[in-house]
C-alpha positions as semicolon CSV with decimal commas, in nm:
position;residue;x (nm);y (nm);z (nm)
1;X;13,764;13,038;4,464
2;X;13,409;12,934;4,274
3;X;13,199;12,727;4,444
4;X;12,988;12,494;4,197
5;X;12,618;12,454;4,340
6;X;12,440;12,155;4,421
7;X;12,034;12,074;4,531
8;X;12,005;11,817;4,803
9;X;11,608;11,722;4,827
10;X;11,448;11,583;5,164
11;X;11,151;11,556;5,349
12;X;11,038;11,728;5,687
13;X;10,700;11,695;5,849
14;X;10,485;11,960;5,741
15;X;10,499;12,166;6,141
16;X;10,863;12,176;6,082
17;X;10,900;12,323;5,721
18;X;10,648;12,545;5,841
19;X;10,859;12,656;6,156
20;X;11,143;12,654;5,874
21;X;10,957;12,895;5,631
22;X;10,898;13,135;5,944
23;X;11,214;13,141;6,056
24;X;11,348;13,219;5,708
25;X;11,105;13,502;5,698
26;X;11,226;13,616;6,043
27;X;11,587;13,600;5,988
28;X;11,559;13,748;5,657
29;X;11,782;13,488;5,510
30;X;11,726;13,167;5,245
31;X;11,665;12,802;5,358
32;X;12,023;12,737;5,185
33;X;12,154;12,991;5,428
34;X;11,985;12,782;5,728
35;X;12,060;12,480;5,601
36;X;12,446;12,556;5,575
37;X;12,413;12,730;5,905
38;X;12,309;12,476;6,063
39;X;12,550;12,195;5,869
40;X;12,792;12,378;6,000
41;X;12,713;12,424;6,328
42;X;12,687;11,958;6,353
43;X;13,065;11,953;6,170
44;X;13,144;12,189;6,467
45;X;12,991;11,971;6,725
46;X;13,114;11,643;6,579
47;X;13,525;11,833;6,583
48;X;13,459;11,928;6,908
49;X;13,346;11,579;7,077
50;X;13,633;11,417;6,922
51;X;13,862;11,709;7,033
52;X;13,706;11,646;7,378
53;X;13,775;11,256;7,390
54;X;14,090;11,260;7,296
55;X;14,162;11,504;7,522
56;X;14,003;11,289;7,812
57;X;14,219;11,013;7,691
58;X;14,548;11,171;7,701
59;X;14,437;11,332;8,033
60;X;14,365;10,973;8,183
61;X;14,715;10,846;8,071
62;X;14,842;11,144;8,259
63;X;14,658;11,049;8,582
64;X;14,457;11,380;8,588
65;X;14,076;11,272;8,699
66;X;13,923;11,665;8,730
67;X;13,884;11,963;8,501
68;X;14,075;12,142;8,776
69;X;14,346;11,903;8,776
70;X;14,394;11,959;8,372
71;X;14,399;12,333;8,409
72;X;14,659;12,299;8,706
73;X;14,872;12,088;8,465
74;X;14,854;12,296;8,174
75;X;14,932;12,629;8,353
76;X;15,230;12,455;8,521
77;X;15,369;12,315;8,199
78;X;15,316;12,669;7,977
C-alpha cells in the first residue's frame, strides 16, 4: 500500500521547537516521525476515553458503581 505525502505547516514558540529539534537529535529520528508519534498517541487517547464512557454507561445501566464490581461481573459472566 503507497502512502502519498503531505506538508502540514504550523507555528510553535521558539523554546518548544527548540526542545523539538533536541529531542529529534536525541531520538535519532525526523520531526515527521515525532509528529506522527505523537498524532498517534492523541487518536489513541481520544479511542480510549470514548471506550471508557461508554463503558461507564453500560456499567451504570447494569447497577455496577465500582471497578471491583465490573471485574466481579465480567469474571462471573465469562
Amino acid at each position: 500500500m503507497s502512502h502519498s505525502l503531505a506538508t502540514v505547516s504550523f507555528s510553535v514558540d521558539r523554546s518548544m521547537k527548540e526542545d523539538l529539534d533536541r529531542l529529534s537529535s536525541e531520538e535519532g529520528r525526523s520531526k515527521s516521525d515525532l509528529f506522527r508519534e505523537m498524532y498517534n498517541y492523541y487518536r489513541f487517547k481520544i479511542a480510549l476515553r470514548r471506550v471508557q464512557e461508554h463503558g461507564a454507561l453500560i456499567a451504570a445501566r447494569l447497577g455496577l458503581g465500582s471497578d471491583d464490581e465490573v471485574y466481579e461481573y465480567l469474571n462471573k459472566n465469562k
